[in-house]
FISEKOL-635411 format. One line per field, with one value per residue (C-alpha): x, y, z; residue number from 0. Coordinates in steps of 0.05 Angstrom, whole numbers, plus 5000, padded with zeros to 4 digits. Example, Ala and Ser with C-alpha at 12.3 -4.5 7.8 and 13.67 -1.06 7.14 Angstrom:
2
east	5246  5273
north	4910  4979
up	5156  5143
pos	0  1
END
This chain:
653
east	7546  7500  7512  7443  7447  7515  7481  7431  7476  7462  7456  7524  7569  7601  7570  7600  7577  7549  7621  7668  7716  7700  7754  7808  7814  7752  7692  7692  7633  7585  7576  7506  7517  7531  7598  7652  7656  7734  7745  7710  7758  7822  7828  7772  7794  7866  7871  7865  7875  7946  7910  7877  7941  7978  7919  7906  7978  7992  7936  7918  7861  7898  7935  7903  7825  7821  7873  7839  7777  7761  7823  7799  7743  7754  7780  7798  7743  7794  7780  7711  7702  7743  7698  7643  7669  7691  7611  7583  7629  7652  7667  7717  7742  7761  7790  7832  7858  7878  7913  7956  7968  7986  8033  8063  8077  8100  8156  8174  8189  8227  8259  8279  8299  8328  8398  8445  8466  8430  8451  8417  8348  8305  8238  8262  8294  8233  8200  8242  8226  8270  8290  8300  8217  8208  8254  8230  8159  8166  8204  8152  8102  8144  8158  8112  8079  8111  8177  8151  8135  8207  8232  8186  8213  8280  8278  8240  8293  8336  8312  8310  8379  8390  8363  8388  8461  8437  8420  8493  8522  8486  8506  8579  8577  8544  8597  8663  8651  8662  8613  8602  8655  8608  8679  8717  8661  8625  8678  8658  8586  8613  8652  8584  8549  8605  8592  8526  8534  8583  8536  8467  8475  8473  8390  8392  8451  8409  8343  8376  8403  8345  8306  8353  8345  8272  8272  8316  8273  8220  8233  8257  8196  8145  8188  8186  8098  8105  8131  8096  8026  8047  8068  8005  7969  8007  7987  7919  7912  7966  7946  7945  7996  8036  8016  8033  8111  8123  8097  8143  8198  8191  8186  8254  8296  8279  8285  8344  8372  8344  8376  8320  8322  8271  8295  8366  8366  8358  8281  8318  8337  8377  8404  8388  8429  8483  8490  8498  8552  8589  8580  8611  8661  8682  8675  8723  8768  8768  8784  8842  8870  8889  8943  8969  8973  9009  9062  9068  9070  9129  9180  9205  9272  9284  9268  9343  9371  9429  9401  9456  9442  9364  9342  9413  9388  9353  9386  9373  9306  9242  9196  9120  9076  9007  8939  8887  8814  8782  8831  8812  8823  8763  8782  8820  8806  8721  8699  8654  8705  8774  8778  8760  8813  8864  8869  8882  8946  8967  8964  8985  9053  9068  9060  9108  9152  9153  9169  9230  9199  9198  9147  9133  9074  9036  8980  8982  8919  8886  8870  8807  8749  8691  8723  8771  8826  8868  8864  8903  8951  8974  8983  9021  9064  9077  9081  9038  8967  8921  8845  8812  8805  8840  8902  8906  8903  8964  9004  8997  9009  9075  9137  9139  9182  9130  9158  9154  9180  9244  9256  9255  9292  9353  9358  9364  9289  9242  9177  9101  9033  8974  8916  8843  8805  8830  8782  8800  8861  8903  8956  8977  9016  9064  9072  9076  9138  9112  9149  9083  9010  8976  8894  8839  8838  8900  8911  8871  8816  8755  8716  8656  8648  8640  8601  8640  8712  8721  8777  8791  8853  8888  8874  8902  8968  8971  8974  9023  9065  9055  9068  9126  9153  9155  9195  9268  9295  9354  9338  9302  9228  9190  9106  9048  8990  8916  8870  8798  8757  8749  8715  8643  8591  8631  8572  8584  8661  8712  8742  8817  8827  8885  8939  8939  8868  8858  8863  8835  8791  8722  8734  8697  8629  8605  8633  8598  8531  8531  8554  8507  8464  8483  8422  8402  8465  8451  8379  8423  8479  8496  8499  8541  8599  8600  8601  8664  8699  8701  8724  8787  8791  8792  8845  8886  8886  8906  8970  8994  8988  9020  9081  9088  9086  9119  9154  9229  9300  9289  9218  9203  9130  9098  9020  8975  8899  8886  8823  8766  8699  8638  8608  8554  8613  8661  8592  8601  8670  8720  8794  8827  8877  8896  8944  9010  9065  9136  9158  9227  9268  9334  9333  9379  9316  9277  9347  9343  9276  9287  9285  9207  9182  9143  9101  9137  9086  9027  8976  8994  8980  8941  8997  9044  9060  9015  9043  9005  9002  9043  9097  9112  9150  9199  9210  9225  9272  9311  9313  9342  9383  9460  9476  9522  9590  9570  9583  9538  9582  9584  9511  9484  9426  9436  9402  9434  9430  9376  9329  9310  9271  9242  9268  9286  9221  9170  9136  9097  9027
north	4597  4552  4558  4583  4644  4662  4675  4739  4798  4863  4899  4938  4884  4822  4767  4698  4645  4573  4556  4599  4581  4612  4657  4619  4670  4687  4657  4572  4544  4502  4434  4397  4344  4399  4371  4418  4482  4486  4427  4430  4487  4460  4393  4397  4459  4456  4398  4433  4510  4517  4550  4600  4620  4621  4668  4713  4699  4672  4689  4678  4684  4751  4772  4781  4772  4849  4863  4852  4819  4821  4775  4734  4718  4717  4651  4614  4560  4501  4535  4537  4464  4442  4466  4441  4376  4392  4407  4346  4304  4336  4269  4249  4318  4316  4249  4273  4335  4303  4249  4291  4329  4274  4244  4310  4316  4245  4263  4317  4292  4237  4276  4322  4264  4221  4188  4181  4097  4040  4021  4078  4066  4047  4064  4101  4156  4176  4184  4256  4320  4357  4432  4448  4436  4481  4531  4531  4536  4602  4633  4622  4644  4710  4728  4766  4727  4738  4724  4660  4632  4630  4602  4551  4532  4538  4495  4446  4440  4434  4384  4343  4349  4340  4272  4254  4260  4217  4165  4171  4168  4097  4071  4095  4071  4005  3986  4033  4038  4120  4180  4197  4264  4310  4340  4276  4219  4236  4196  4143  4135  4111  4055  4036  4036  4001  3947  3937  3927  3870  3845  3855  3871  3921  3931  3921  3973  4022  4004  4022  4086  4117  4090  4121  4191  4185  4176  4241  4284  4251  4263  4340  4352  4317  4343  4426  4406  4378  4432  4490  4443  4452  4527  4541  4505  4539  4605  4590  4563  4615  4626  4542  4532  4591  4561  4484  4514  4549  4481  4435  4485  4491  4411  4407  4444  4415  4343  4372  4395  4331  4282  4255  4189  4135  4067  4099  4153  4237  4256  4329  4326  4363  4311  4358  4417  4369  4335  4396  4420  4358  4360  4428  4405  4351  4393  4450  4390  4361  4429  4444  4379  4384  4430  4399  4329  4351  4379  4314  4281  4329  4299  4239  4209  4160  4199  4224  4143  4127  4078  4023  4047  4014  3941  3917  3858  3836  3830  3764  3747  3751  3791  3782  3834  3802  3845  3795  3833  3849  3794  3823  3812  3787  3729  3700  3730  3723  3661  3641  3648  3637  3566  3550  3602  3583  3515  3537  3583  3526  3477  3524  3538  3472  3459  3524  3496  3423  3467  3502  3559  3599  3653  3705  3751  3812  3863  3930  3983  4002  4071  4039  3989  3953  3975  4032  3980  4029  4078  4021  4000  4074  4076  4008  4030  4103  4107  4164  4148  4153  4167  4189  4208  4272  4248  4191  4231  4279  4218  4188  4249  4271  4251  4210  4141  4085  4018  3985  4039  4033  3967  3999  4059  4005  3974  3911  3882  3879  3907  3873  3879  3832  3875  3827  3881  3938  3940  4017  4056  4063  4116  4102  4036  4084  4126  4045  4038  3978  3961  3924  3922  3858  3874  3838  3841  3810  3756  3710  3686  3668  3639  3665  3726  3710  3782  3830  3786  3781  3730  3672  3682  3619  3636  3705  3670  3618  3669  3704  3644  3635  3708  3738  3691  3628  3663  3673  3745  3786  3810  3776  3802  3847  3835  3865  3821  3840  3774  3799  3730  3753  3821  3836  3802  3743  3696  3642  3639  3598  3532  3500  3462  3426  3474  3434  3440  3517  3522  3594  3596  3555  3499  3553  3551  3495  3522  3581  3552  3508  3565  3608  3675  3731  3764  3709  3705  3772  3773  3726  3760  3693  3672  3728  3718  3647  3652  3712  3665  3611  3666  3678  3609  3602  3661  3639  3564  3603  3640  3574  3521  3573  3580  3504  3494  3560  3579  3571  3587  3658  3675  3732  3734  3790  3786  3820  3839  3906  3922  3894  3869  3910  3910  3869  3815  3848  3875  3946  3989  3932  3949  3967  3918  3865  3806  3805  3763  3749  3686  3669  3603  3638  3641  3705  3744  3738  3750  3821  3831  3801  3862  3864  3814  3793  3711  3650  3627  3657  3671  3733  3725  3770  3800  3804  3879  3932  3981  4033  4012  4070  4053  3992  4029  4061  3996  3964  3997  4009  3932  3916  3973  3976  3961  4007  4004  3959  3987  3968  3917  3879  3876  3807  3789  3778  3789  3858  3926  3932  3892  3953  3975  4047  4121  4174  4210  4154  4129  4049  4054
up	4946  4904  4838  4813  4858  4829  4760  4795  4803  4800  4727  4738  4755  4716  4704  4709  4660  4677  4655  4672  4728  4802  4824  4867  4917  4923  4960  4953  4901  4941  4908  4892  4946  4999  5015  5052  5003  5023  5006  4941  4921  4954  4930  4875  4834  4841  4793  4739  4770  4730  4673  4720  4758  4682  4662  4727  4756  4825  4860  4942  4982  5029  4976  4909  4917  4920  4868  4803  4810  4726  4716  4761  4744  4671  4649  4583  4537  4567  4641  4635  4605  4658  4717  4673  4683  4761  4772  4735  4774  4842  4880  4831  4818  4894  4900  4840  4869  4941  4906  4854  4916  4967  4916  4895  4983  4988  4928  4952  5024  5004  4963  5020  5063  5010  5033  4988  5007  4993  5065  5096  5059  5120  5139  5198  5142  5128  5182  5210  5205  5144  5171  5081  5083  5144  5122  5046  5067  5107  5054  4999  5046  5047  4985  4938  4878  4823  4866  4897  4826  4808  4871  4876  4809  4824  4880  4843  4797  4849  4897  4820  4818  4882  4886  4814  4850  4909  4868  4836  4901  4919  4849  4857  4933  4907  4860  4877  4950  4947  4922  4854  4835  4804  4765  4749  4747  4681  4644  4677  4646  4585  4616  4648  4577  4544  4612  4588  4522  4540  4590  4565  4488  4443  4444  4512  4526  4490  4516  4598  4570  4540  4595  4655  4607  4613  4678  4697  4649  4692  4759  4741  4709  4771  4825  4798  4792  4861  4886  4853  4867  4943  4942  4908  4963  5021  4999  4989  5070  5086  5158  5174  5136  5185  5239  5212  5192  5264  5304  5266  5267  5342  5347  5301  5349  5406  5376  5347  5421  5456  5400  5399  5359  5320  5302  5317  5266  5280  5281  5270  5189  5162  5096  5036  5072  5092  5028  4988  5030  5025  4946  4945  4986  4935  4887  4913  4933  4858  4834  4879  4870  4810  4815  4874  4847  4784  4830  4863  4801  4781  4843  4821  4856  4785  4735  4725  4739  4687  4646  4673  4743  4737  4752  4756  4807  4750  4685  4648  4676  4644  4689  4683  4724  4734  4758  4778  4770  4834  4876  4938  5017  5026  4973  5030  5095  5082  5124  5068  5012  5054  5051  4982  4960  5015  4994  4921  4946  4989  4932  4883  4936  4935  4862  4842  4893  4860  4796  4832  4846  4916  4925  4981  4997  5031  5023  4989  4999  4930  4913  4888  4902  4859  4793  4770  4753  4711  4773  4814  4750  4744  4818  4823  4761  4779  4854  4859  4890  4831  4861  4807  4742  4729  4770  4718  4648  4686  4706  4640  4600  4650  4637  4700  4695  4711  4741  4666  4641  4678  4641  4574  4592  4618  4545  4580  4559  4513  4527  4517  4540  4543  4555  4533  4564  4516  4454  4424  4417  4473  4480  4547  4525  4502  4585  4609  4564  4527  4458  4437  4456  4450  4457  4451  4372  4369  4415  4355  4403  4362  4425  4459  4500  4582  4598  4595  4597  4528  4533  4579  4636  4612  4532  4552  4578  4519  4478  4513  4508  4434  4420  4466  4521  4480  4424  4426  4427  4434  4498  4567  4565  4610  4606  4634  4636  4653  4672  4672  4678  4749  4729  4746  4744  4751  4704  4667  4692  4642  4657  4667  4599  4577  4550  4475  4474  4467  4394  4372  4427  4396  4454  4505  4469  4499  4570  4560  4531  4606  4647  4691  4661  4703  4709  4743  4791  4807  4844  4905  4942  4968  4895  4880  4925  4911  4834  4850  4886  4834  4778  4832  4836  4760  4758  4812  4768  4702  4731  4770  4721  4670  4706  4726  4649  4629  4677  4668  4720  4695  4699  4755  4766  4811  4815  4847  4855  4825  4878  4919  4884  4904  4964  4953  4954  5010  5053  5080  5100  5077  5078  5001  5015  4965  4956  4922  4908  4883  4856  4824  4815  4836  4900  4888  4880  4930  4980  4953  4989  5054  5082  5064  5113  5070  5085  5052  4993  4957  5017  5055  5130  5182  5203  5138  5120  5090  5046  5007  4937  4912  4947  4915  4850  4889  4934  4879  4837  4902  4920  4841  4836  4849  4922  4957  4927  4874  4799  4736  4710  4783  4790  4805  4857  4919  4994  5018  5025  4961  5010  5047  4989  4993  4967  5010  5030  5020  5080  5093  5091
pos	0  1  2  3  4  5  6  7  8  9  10  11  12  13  14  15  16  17  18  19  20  21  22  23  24  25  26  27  28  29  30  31  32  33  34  35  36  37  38  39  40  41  42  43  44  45  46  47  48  49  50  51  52  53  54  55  56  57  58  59  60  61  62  63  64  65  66  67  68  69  70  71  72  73  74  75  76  77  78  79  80  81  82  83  84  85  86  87  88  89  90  91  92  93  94  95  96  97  98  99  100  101  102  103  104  105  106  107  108  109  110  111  112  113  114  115  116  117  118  119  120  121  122  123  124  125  126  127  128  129  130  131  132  133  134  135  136  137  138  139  140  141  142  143  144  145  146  147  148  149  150  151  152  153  154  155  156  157  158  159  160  161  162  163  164  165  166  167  168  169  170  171  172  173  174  175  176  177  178  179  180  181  182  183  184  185  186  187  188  189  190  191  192  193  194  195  196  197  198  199  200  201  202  203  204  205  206  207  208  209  210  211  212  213  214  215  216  217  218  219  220  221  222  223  224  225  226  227  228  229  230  231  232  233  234  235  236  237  238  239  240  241  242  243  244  245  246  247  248  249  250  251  252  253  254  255  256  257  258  259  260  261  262  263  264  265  266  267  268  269  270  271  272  273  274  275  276  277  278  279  280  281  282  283  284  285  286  287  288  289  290  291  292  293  294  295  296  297  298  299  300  301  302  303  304  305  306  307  308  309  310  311  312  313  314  315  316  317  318  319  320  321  322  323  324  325  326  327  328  329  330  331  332  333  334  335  336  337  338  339  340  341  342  343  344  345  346  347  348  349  350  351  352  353  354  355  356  357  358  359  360  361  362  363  364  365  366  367  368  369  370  371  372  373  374  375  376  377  378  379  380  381  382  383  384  385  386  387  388  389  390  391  392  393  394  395  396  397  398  399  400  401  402  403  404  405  406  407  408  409  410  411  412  413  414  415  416  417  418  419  420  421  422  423  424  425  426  427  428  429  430  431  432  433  434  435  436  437  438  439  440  441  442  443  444  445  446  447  448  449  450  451  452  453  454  455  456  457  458  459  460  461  462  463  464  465  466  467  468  469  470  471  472  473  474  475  476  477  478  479  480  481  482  483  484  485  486  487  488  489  490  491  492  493  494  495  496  497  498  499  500  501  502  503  504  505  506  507  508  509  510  511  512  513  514  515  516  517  518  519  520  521  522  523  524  525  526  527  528  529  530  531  532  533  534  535  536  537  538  539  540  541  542  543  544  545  546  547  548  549  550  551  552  553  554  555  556  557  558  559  560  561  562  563  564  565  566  567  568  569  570  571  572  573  574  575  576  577  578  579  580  581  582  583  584  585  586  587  588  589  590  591  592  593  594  595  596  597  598  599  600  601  602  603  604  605  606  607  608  609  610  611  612  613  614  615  616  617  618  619  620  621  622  623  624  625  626  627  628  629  630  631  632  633  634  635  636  637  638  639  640  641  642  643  644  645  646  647  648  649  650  651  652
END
């Protein structure tokens, strides 16, 4: 009714004050301009209605109009100034209220039909019809006020969290090509802060941090006004908005029963349903596994070896075990990487065998992709298949025998690590069996910092000459290096220098200062994969050129890629395999694994083997270990039985 006539009502019954708010259940205010009175009151009003409903509760127009008509119309000073300001300016009101309320419908669709990888994020996604909406909308519609309050709330909250964990998921897809483990993964965050900080800097490490917190505290807080906005406005058009929930429930099933399809994806939705089932089903599967895995980890067919009984095939060499970051398949099977990195195994075969050296090589299938290196170390080392996080800190706190271990525990070697990637304490040098733990403070490099590499691969190895292999010692030496020039995100990359030029490191300033910002790298896939190949080509240059100078009649180098890159390098569903290789100057050595089939020189083939990555351990120790009828004292290398590699019970990949 006009607003004049609202002002003459009889003696005996409240009156309502120019500013006091109309009732939002009861009859709609006409406007000035004579405009749609629904519409005023719909889209108008409910902009600023929240301290109404906080004041008079959840009223509707069925349900509470007749149930205390005093609270209703009473209102707070804010109230009435508000409506003052809805009457002077009703167009804009309006045009306020549908906005708030599109947007607040827009977010939570999206929400609702969200996927949860960056592959899937097409148009067509979001243009299907979600059965959680349909189904949500006829149970508010249901329940009684005070009830439907709290669960739209709830489910605010939720559908915030919800979509906070899809947006994990495409991260964790992005870079480690699996879902983000709501149980194990939390670990990980700090790894990813500690990436920045190397990458971007300390302010700007910060800066994404408090930024990504705003942003959750953000889209909790929008997503529960979204959806208590919408409740408030399906109750107020209850009988539409009945009508609206049956027809696209109707229309669901049947596109659901037709399969009916747009731009190849399901009209019929149901991702918020199905994604919280498969969450819980992680979840129940990270709970359970623990138990089982530490069972596994229990059996081992070494642990109980005589310490004469272990590596006999190897006594008086110096064995160096080599992870490569990220040296992937798709280094050398990717048409638009392959030849590039072909061409430096071919040269680098020929070189080694110049040197004396014979080499032979295959794939094994990391537990792991994009990242996780210590995930495929532990697996390598322990032969047990180490997926996540929780399986690692029980393998490394069991008393399981990893495969450097097995040196130590002969007496035969001594014992190092290089490790430039470790910056803080770490207590697992002592499950690897390592006598002495060279990181990143104390291989003396005084040179610039390449992202998140903090030292050079061919510094790393110099060093590793000038500490441990280059000295003279009691014993022969067993190492375990880590090169991480290769690691993400692959900008500015090093550069082969000559070996009496290193110094402490300072010569690398200048390679840095000309090298290429990643941030800039990173805005070009294409750019991407070509600056990752030239860090494996960089890598690949290091190890080579290291043993041609190095490298003596009793160096036993194994190397091997500890995972594939990310996907944006690799593209979509890309194997786990990576290369490895053995190289030795006595021929001796590489008789004993004959029985491996592995491919002559350092580029596995298409059809070489492809072992599980956990299998390697056991392959090993069985290949260097005593050959039937042999006793301790015998031992020497040779191409027999020990070839057949593998314990009892363990199965190829």
């Amino acid at each position: 009714m006009p607003h004049s006539t609202r002002l003459s009502q009889p003696p005996n019954t409240k009156k309502a004050t120019p500013t006091e708010a109309p009732p939002p259940d009861g009859p709609p205010e006409q406007v000035p301009d004579g405009s749609d009175a629904d519409e005023s009151a719909v889209d108008g009003a409910d902009a600023d209605e929240s301290a109404v409903d906080g004041a008079a509760g959840d009223t509707s127009a069925v349900e509470e109009a007749a149930a205390d008509t005093t609270s209703e119309t009473s209102g707070s000073t804010g109230d009435a100034t508000a409506v003052g300001r809805r009457d002077r300016n009703p167009a804009v009101a309006r045009a306020a209220g549908r906005t708030v309320t599109a947007l607040a419908a827009v977010l939570v669709l999206s929400a609702l039909l969200l996927p949860n990888q960056l592959t899937r994020l097409t148009p067509g996604e979001f243009l299907r019809i979600p059965v959680e909406g349909i189904f949500g909308a006829a149970l508010l519609l249901l329940l009684p006020p005070k009830a439907r309050r709290v669960a739209a709330v709830v489910a605010g909250v939720g559908l915030g969290l919800r979509t906070l964990l899809n947006c994990l998921d495409m991260g964790f897809y992005s870079v480690l090509a699996r879902p983000f483990d709501p149980v194990l993964d939390w670990i990980l965050f700090d790894d990813a802060e500690s990436f920045l900080k190397d990458s971007i800097g300390q302010a700007g490490a910060i800066g994404a941090v408090l930024g990504v917190v705003l942003l959750v505290l953000a889209l909790l807080v929008l997503m529960t006004l979204a959806v208590v906005r919408l409740t408030r406005l399906l109750v107020r058009h209850s009988a539409v908005a009945t009508r609206t929930t049956l027809v696209l429930g109707t229309a669901w099933i049947t596109c659901a029963a037709l399969g009916v399809q747009l731009a190849g994806v399901p009209v019929a939705a149901a991702n918020t349903a199905d994604l919280v089932q498969d969450s819980a089903e992680r979840l129940r599967a990270s709970l359970a596994d623990q138990q089982v895995f530490a069972k596994e980890a229990h059996v081992d067919a070494f642990r109980d070896t005589p310490p004469d009984q272990l590596l006999t095939g190897l006594r008086g060499k110096d064995v160096i075990f080599t992870f490569i970051e990220s040296y992937g398949r798709s280094a050398i099977a990717d048409p638009a990487m392959a030849s590039q990195v072909d061409a430096v195994l071919k040269d680098g075969t020929k070189r080694l065998r110049k040197a004396g050296f014979a080499s032979r090589s295959a794939w094994l299938t990391s537990p792991t992709a994009g990242g996780g290196s210590w995930l495929a170390h532990s697996t390598f080392m322990s032969g047990l298949w180490i997926k996540n996080q929780q399986r690692y800190r029980t393998v490394t706190s069991s008393d399981r025998m990893p495969l450097t271990d097995a040196f130590k525990r002969s007496g035969a070697w001594r014992t190092a690590g290089i490790m430039p990637g470790v910056t803080r304490s770490w207590p697992e040098g002592k499950f690897y069996g390592l006598d002495h733990v060279y990181d990143t403070h104390h291989l003396g490099y005084k040179g610039p910092q390449f992202s998140w590499s903090r030292v050079p691969d061919q510094y790393s190895l110099s060093a590793f000459e000038r500490l441990e292999h280059g000295k003279r010692h009691d014993k022969p030496l067993m190492s375990e290096i880590i090169l991480v020039s290769s690691h993400n995100p692959w900008a500015p990359i090093p550069k082969m220098i000559g070996w009496d030029e290193l110094g402490d490191g300072s010569v690398y300033d200048g390679i840095k200062k000309a090298g290429k910002d990643p941030k800039e790298v990173w805005k070009d896939p294409a750019q991407v994969r070509n600056e990752y190949r030239r860090a494996i080509q960089y890598s690949l240059h290091s190890l080579i050129s290291y043993m041609e100078k190095y490298g003596n009649k009793n160096t036993v180098l194994v190397f091997l890629g500890d995972h594939q890159p990310v996907p944006t390098v690799t593209g979509e569903n890309a194997s786990r395999d990576v290369p490895v290789a053995l190289v030795a100057h006595d021929p001796a050595v590489l008789d004993r694994i004959s029985g491996w089939n592995w491919q002559n020189g350092l580029k596995p083939g298409p059809k070489t083997p492809v072992w599980r990555m956990d299998t390697f351990r056991d392959r090993f120790l069985t290949a260097f270990g005593p050959r039937p009828g042999e006793t301790p004292g015998d031992a020497k290398t040779g191409a027999e039985a020990g070839a057949q590699g593998g314990a009892p019970g363990r199965s190829e990949h």
